[in-house]
Structures are given as C-alpha cells and as structure tokens.
C-alpha positions as a Markdown table, in Angstrom:
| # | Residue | x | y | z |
|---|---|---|---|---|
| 1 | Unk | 94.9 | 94.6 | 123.0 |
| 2 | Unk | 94.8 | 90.7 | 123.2 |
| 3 | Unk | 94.3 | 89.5 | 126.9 |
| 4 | Unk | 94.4 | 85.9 | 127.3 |
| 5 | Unk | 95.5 | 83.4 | 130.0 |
| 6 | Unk | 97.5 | 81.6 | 127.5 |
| 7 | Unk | 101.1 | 83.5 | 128.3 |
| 8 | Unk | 102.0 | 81.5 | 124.6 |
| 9 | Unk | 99.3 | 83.0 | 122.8 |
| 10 | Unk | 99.5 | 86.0 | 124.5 |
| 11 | Unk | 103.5 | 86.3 | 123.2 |
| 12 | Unk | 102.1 | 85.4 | 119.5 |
| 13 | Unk | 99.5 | 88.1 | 119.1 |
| 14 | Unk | 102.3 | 90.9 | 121.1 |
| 15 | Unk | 104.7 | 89.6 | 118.0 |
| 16 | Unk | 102.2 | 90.3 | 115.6 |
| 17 | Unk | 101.2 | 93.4 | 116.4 |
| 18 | Unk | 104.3 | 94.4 | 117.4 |
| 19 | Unk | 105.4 | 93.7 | 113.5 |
| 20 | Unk | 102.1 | 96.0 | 112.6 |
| 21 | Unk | 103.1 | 98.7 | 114.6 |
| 22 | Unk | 106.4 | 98.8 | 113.1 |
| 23 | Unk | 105.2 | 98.5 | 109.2 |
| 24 | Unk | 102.9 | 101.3 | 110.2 |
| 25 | Unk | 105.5 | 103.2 | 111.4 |
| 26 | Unk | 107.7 | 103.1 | 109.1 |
| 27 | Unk | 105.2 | 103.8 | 106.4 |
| 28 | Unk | 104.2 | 106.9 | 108.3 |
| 29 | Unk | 107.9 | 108.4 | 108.8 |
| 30 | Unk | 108.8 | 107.6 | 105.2 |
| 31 | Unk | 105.2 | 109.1 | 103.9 |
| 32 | Unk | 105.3 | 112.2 | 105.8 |
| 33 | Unk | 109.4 | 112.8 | 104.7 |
| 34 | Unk | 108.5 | 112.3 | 101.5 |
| 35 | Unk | 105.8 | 114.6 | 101.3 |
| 36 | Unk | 108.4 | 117.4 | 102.9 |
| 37 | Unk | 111.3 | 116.6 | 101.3 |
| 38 | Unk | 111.0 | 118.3 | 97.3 |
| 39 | Unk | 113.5 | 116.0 | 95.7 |
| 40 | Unk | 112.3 | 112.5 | 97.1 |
| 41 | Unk | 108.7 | 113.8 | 96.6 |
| 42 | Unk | 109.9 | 114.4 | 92.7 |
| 43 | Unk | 111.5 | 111.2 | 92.0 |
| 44 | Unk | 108.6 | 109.3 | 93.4 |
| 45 | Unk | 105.2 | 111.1 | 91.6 |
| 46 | Unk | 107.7 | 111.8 | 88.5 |
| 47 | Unk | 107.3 | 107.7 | 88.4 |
| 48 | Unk | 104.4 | 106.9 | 90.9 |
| 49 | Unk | 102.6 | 104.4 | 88.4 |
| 50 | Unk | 106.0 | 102.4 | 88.8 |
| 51 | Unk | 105.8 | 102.6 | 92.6 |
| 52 | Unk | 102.4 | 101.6 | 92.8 |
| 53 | Unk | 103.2 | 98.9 | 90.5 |
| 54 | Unk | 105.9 | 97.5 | 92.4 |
| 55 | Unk | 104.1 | 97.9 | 96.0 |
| 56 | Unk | 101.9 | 95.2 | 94.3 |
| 57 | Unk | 104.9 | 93.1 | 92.8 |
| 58 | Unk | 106.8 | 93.5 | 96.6 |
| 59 | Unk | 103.1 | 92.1 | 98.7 |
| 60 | Unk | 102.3 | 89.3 | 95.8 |
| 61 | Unk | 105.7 | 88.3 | 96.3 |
| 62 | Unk | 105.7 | 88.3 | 99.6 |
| 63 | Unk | 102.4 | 86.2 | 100.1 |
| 64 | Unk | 103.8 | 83.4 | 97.1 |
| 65 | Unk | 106.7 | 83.1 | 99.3 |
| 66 | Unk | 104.6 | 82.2 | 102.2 |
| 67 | Unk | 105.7 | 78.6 | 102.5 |
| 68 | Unk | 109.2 | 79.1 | 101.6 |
| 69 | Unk | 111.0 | 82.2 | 103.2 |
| 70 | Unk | 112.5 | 81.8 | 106.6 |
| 71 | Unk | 111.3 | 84.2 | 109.8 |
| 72 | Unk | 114.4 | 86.8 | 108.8 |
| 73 | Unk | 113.3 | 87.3 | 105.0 |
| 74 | Unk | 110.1 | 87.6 | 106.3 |
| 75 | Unk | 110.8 | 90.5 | 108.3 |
| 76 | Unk | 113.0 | 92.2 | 105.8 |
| 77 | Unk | 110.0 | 91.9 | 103.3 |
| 78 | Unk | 108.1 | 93.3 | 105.1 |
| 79 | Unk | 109.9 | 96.2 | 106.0 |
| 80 | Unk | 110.6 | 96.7 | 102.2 |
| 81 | Unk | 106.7 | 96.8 | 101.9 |
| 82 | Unk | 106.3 | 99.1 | 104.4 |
| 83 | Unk | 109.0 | 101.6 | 103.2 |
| 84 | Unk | 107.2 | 101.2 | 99.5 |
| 85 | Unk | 103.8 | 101.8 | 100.9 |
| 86 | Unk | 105.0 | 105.0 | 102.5 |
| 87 | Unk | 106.3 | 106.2 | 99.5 |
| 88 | Unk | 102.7 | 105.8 | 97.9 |
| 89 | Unk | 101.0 | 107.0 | 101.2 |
| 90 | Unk | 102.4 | 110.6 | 101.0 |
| 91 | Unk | 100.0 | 111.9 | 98.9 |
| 92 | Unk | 97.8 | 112.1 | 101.8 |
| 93 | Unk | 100.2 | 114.9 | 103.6 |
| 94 | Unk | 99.9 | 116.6 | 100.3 |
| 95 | Unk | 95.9 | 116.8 | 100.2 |
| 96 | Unk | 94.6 | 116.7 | 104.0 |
| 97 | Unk | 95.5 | 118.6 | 106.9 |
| 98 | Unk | 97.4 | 116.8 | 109.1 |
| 99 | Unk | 95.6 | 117.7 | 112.2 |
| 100 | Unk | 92.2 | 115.7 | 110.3 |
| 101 | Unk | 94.9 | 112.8 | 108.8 |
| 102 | Unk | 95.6 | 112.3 | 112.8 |
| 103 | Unk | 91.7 | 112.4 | 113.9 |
| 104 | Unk | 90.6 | 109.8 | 111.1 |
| 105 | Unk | 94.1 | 107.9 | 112.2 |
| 106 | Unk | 92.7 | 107.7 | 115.4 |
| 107 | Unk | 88.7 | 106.5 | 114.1 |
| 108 | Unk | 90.2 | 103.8 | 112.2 |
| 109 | Unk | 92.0 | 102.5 | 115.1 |
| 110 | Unk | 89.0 | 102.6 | 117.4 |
| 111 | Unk | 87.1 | 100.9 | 114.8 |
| 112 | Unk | 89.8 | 98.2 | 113.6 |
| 113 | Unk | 90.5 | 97.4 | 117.4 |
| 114 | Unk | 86.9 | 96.7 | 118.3 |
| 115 | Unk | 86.8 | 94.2 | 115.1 |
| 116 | Unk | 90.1 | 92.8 | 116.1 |
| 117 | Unk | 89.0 | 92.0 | 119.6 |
| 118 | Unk | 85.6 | 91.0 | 118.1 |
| 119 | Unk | 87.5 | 88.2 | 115.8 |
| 120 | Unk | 89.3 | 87.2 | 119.0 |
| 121 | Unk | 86.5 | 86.4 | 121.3 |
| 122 | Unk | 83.8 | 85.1 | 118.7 |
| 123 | Unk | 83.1 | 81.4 | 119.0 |
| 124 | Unk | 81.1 | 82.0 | 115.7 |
| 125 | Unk | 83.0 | 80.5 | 112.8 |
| 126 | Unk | 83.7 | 83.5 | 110.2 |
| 127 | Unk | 84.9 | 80.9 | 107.5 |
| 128 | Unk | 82.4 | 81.3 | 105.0 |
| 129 | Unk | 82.2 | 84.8 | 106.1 |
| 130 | Unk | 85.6 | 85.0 | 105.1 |
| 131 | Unk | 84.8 | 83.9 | 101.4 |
| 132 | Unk | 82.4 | 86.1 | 101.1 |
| 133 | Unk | 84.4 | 89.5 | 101.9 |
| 134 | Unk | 86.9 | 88.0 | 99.5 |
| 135 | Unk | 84.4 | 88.0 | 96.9 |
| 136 | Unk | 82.8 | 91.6 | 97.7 |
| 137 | Unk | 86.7 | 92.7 | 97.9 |
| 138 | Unk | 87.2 | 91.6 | 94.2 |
| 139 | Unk | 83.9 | 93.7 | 93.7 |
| 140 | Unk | 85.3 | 96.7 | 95.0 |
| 141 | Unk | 88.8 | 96.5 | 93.1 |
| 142 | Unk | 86.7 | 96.0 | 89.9 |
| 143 | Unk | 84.8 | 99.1 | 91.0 |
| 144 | Unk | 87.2 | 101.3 | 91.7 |
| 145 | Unk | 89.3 | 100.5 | 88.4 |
| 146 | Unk | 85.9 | 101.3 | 86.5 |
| 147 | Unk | 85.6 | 105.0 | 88.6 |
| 148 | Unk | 89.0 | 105.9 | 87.9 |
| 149 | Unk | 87.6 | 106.5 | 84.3 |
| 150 | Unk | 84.4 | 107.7 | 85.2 |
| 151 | Unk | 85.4 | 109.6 | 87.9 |
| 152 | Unk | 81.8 | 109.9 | 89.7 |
| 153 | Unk | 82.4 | 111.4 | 93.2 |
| 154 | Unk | 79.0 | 109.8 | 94.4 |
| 155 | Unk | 80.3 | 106.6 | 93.4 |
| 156 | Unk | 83.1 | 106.9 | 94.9 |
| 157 | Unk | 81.5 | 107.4 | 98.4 |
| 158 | Unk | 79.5 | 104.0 | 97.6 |
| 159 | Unk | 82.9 | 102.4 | 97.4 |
| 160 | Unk | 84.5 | 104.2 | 100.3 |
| 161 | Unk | 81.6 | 103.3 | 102.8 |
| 162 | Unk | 81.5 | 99.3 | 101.1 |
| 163 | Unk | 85.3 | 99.1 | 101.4 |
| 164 | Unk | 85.3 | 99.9 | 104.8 |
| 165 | Unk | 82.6 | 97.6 | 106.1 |
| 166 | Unk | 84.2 | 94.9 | 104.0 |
| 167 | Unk | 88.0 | 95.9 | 105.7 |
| 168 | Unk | 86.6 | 96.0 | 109.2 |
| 169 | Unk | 85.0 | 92.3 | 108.5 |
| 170 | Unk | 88.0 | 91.2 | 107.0 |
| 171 | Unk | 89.7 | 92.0 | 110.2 |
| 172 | Unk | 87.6 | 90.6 | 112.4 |
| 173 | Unk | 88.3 | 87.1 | 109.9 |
| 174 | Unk | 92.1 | 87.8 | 109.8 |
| 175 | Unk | 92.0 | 87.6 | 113.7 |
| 176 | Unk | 90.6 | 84.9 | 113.9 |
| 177 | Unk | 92.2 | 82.9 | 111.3 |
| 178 | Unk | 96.0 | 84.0 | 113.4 |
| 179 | Unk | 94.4 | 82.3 | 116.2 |
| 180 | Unk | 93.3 | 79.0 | 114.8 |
| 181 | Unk | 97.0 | 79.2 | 113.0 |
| 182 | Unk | 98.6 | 79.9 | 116.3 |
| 183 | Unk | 96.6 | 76.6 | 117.7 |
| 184 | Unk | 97.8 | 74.5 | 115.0 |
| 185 | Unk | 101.5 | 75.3 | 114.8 |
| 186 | Unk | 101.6 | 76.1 | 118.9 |
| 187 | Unk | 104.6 | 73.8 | 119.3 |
| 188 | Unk | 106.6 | 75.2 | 116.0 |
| 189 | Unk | 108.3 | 78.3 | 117.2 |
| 190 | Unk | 110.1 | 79.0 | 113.9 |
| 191 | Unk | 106.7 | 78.7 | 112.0 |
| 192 | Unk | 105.0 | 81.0 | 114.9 |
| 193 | Unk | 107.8 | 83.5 | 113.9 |
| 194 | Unk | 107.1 | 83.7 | 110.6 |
| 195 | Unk | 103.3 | 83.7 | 110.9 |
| 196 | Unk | 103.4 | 86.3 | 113.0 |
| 197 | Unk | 105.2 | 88.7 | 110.2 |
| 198 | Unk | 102.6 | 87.3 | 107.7 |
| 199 | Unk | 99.4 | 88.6 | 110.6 |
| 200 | Unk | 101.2 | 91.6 | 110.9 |
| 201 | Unk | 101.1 | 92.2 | 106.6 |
| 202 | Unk | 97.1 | 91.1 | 107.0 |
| 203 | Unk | 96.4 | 93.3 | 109.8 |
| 204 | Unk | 98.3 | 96.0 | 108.1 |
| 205 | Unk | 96.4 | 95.9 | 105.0 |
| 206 | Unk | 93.7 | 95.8 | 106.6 |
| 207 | Unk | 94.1 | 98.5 | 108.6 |
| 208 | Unk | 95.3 | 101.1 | 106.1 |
| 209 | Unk | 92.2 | 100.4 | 104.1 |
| 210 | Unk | 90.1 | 101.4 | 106.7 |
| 211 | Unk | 92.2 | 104.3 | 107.5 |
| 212 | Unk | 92.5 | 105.5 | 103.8 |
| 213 | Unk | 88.5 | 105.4 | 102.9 |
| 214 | Unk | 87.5 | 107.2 | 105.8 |
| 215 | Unk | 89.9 | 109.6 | 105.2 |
| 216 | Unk | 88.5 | 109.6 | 101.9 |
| 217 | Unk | 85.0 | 110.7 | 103.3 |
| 218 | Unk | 85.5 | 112.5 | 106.3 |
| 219 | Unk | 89.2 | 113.9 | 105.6 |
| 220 | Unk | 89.7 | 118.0 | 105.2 |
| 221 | Unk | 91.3 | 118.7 | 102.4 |
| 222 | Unk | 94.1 | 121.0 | 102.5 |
| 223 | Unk | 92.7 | 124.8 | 100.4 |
C-alpha cells in the first residue's frame, strides 16, 4: 500500500505491515479454531475474564518494554499477543455469520487503508490531533466500562460509531508518526527492526478496533 521512491522507506513500511499481516493472521486461525474446537473453546470462556486480563498484561508489557527488548523479543511478543487476542476474538465466530464477519473484514480494510495512506501523504502535522484522539480514546474506555452495567443498546451504538471515527484517526496519526520515526532512526537498522514490530502492534490495534465496532453495528448475528 505504501508507494514511495525511497527503496529504504519503502522496505520499512513492507516490514511493518508485513508484521500486521502476520499478527492478524494468526489471531484469525487461532480465533476461528477456537471457536470450532469444544475443548479449547471451554478452557478459554470457562476463564475468559483471565484471558482478557492477561491480553492487557501481554500489550502493556510489551509497550513498557519499548526501549529495552531487542528486535527478536519483539517479534515473539508479539506473536504471543496475537495468539492471546485470538483466543479473546472467537466469540465473534460464535455470534455472527461468517459470511457478514468476512464482508465487515473487508469494510474495515477499505476504510483503515484510505486513513493509512491518508497519514502517509499528509503534510498536515496530526500531532496535536494525536492528543486529542488519545483523550477521546480514554472517553470511550470510561464509556464502555460504564455500559457494561447499564447495558443500553442505543448507547452502545454511540460508542461503536465514536470508536470508530476515533480508530480510523488514530491511524491515520500512527502512520504518520512510523514515518517521522523511520526519518529519525533511518541509519539504525536494528532500531528500524524493532520499530517496525512496535508499528505493526499500533496498526494492529488499530485495525481490530475498527473491524470489531462495525461488526458490532452492521454484523448479522447468527439465529
């Protein structure tokens, strides 16, 4: 997706979204084997609070460790991440129909690709824009943690449609921030390496988001 004349850019961005491809992949294959397989689907919703607890121990780890992991436990936390978030992510084959879970699939990609390129190309500076998302992200976790106790289905659309404009902007930041990163650290290869793993976590999240709110308002639900 990332076209540019810069052959050492152009090898940055292919890493990083190589690394994307493969969390999402992963996730996907362990999410849909779950789902089918009656054993590994029990041992994961007989203790789902604990895996959704540690998929947020595994990525706050994994972003303190920034600064301090080499290129190679990069990669293999991510690929624990990614195996985690599958296991969470199988609910999804249990409550939509997969030929609407691959349609949505397909929206968010057309929409996250269009921000990507977006935060490519701009020569606006989405700094402060940046802050800003971060804020109205914090908005929507507080949200949400409020309408798992209320339970309003209204509300919930209000958060699905925020989240998603607030994902897609994010991305649009995240892109942009990889490239002023890859400018700075252009003649470290080991610190392109790992940054690239680190873009690839960012894009991921961001993507899934995306994916898992519009699936949330335009997904049909298995009867």
């Amino acid at each position: 997706m990332v076209i540019n004349s810069d052959n050492g850019m152009s090898k940055f961005f292919s890493k990083v979204y190589l690394w994307m491809f493969i969390g999402l992949l992963i996730s996907g294959a362990v999410a849909y084997y779950t789902s089918v397989t009656p054993g590994v689907r029990g041992l994961v919703y007989g203790g789902f609070t604990f895996f959704i607890i540690l998929e947020l121990v595994v990525v706050i780890a994994f972003s303190a460790l920034r600064k301090k992991v080499s290129p190679a436990a990069a990669k293999i936390l991510f690929i624990i991440y990614s195996v985690v978030s599958g296991l969470t992510l199988s609910s999804i084959f249990l409550v939509y129909k997969l030929e609407s879970i691959g349609m949505v699939f397909i929206s968010a990609a057309l929409m996250f690709g269009l921000l990507a390129l977006y935060g490519f190309i701009t020569k606006n500076d989405l700094s402060s824009f940046g802050k800003v998302l971060i804020f109205a992200l914090l908005a929507i976790i507080i949200m949400s943690l409020i309408n798992m106790f209320i339970g309003n289905s209204t509300f919930s659309i209000v958060i699905s449609v925020i989240s998603i404009v607030v994902f897609l902007g994010l991305t649009a930041w995240d892109m942009q921030a990889l490239k002023a990163m890859y400018n700075y650290y252009a003649s470290d290869e080991k610190e392109l390496n790992k940054i690239a793993i680190y873009g690839a976590l960012d894009l991921y999240l961001d993507f899934i988001n995306i994916f898992l709110q519009l699936l949330n308002l335009f997904g049909k639900r298995r009867d």
